[in-house]
C-alpha positions in Angstrom: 1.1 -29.0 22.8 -2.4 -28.3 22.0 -2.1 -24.6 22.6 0.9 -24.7 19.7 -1.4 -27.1 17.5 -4.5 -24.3 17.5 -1.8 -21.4 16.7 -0.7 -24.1 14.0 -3.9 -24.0 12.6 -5.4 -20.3 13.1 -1.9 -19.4 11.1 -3.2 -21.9 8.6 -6.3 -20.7 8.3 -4.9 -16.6 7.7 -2.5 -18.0 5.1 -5.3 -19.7 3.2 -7.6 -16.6 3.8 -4.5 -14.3 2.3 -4.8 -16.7 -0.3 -8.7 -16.7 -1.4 -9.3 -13.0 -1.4 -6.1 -12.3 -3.2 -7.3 -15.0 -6.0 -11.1 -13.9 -5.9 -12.7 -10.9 -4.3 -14.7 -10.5 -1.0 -17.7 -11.1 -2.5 -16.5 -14.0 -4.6 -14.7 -15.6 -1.7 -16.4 -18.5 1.0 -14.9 -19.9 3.9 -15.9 -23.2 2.5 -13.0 -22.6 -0.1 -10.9 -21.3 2.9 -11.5 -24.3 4.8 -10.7 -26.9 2.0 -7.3 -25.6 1.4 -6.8 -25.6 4.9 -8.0 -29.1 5.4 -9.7 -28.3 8.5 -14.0 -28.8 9.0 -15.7 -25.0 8.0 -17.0 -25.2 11.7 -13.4 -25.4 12.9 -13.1 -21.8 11.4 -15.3 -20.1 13.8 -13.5 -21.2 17.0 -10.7 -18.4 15.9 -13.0 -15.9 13.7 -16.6 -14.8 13.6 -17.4 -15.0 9.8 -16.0 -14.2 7.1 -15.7 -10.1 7.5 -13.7 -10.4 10.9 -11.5 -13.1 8.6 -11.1 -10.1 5.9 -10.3 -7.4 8.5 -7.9 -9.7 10.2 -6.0 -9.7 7.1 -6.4 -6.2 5.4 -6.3 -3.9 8.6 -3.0 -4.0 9.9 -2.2 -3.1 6.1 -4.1 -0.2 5.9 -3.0 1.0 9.2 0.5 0.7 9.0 0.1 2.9 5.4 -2.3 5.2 6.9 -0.1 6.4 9.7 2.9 6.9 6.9 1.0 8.9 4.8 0.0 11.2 7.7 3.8 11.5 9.0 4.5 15.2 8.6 8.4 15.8 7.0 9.6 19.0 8.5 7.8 21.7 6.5 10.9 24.0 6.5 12.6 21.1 4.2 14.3 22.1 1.0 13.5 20.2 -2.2 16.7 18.2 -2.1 15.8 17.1 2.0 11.7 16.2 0.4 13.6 13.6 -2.3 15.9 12.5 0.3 12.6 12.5 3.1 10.8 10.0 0.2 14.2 7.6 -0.7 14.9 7.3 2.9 11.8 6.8 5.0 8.9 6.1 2.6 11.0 4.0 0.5 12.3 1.3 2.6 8.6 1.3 4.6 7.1 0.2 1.2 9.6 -1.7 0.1 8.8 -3.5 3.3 5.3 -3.9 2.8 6.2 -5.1 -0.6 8.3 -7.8 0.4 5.7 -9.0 3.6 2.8 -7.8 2.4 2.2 -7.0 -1.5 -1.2 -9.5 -1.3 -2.6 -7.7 1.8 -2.3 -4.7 0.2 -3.6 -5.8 -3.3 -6.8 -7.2 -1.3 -6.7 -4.1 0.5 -7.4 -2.4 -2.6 -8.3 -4.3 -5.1 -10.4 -6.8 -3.6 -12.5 -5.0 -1.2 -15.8 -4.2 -2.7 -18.5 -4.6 0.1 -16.4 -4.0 3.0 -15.7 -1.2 5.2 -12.6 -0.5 3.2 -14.1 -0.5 -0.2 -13.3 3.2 -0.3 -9.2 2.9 0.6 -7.8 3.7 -2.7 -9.4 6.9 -2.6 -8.9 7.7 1.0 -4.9 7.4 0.2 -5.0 9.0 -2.6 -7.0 12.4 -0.6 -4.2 11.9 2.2 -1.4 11.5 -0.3 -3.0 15.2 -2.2 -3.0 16.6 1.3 0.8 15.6 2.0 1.5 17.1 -1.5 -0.3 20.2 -0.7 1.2 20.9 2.6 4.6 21.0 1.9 4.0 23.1 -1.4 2.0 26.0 0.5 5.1 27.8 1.1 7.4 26.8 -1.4 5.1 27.9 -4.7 5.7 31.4 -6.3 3.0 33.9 -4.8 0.9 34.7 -8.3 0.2 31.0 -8.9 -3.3 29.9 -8.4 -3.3 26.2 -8.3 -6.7 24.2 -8.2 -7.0 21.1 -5.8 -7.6 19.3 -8.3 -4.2 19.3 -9.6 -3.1 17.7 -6.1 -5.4 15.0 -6.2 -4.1 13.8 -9.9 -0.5 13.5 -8.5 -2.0 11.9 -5.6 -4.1 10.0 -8.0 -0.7 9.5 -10.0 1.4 8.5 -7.1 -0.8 6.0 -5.3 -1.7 4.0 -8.4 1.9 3.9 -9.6 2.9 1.9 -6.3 0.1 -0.2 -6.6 0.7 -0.6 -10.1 4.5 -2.1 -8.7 2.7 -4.0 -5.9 0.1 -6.0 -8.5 4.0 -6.8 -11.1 5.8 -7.5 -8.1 9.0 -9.8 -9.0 11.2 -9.4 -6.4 12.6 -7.3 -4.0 15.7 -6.1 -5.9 13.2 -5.3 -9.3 11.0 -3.1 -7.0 13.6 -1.0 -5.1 14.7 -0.1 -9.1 11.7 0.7 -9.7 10.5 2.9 -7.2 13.8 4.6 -7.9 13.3 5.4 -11.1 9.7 6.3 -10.2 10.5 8.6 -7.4 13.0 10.2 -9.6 10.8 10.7 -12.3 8.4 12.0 -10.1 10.1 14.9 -8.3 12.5 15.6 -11.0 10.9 14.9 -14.7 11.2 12.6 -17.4 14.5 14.8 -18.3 16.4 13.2 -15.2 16.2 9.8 -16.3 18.3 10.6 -19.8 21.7 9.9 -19.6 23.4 13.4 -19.6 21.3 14.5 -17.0 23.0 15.4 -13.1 19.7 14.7 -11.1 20.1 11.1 -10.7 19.1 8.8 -7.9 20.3 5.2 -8.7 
């Protein structure tokens, strides 16, 4: 009993953590505020975490692992362009529509919310993996005579990442967010053009 009332409270205690850093930032946030919304004495917060970074890394890191190791999951390079849409739709899709759905404030905190922390710097580190992924798999699929600078990867990196986040911050439910990811994944492989209605290249 008194081992299932301490799990009872340490799962308290992350919900109401989840819950400050998502409404203020890290700096912003105190475990004093933590504490009162969890009803429990401030003291009663160090029994389960040692101050109030280990309580922000409890929360954030399993986040930016889980994205991490998806962004660094190699699709077969020998893909054609059709298999790369259907590589996105059918593995990175339902993962972040997952994360979405479990997740969406661990990630906004993650990103939005991190100033001071170890992971203050996230946002760009995605969007550097994301350019790498981008220019991996168009090394050997772009015509021989075009020169293209890195920085041309790193603004549809730049493009792609904040675009998710940007569905992550208006999240309404999970339905609304599949469509748009959809039409966002459409758009971006395929152009504004595949969106009108006489156009073939259509995902929904």
């Amino acid at each position: 009993m008194a081992q299932v009332l301490k799990e009872e409270i340490k799962n308290k205690i992350y919900q109401m953590t989840i819950e400050e850093f998502y409404h203020h930032d890290y700096q912003s946030a105190t475990l004093r505020n933590v504490a009162r919304n969890a009803e429990i004495p401030v003291g009663l917060i160090y029994s389960y975490y040692k101050n109030k970074a280990d309580l922000f890394d409890s929360i954030v890191c399993p986040v930016y692992a889980a994205v991490k190791n998806m962004l660094t999951v190699k699709e077969p390079t020998t893909a054609s362009y059709d298999r790369q849409q259907n590589f996105h739709v059918q593995v990175e899709m339902p993962f972040l529509l997952k994360l979405l759905q479990s997740n969406r404030k661990q990630l906004i905190i993650l990103i939005d919310k991190s100033k001071g922390t170890v992971y203050e710097n996230t946002k760009e580190e995605f969007i550097q993996l994301t350019a790498k992924h981008i220019q991996t798999q168009l090394k050997n699929k772009l015509r021989a005579e075009l020169q293209i600078d890195c920085l041309f990867y790193h603004m549809l990196a730049n493009n792609f990442v904040e675009s998710l986040l940007e569905i992550a911050r208006h999240y309404e439910n999970e339905q609304w967010a599949e469509k748009m990811m959809r039409l966002f994944i459409q758009q971006y492989f395929c152009g504004v053009n595949s969106l009108m209605k006489n156009s073939e290249q259509v995902l929904l």
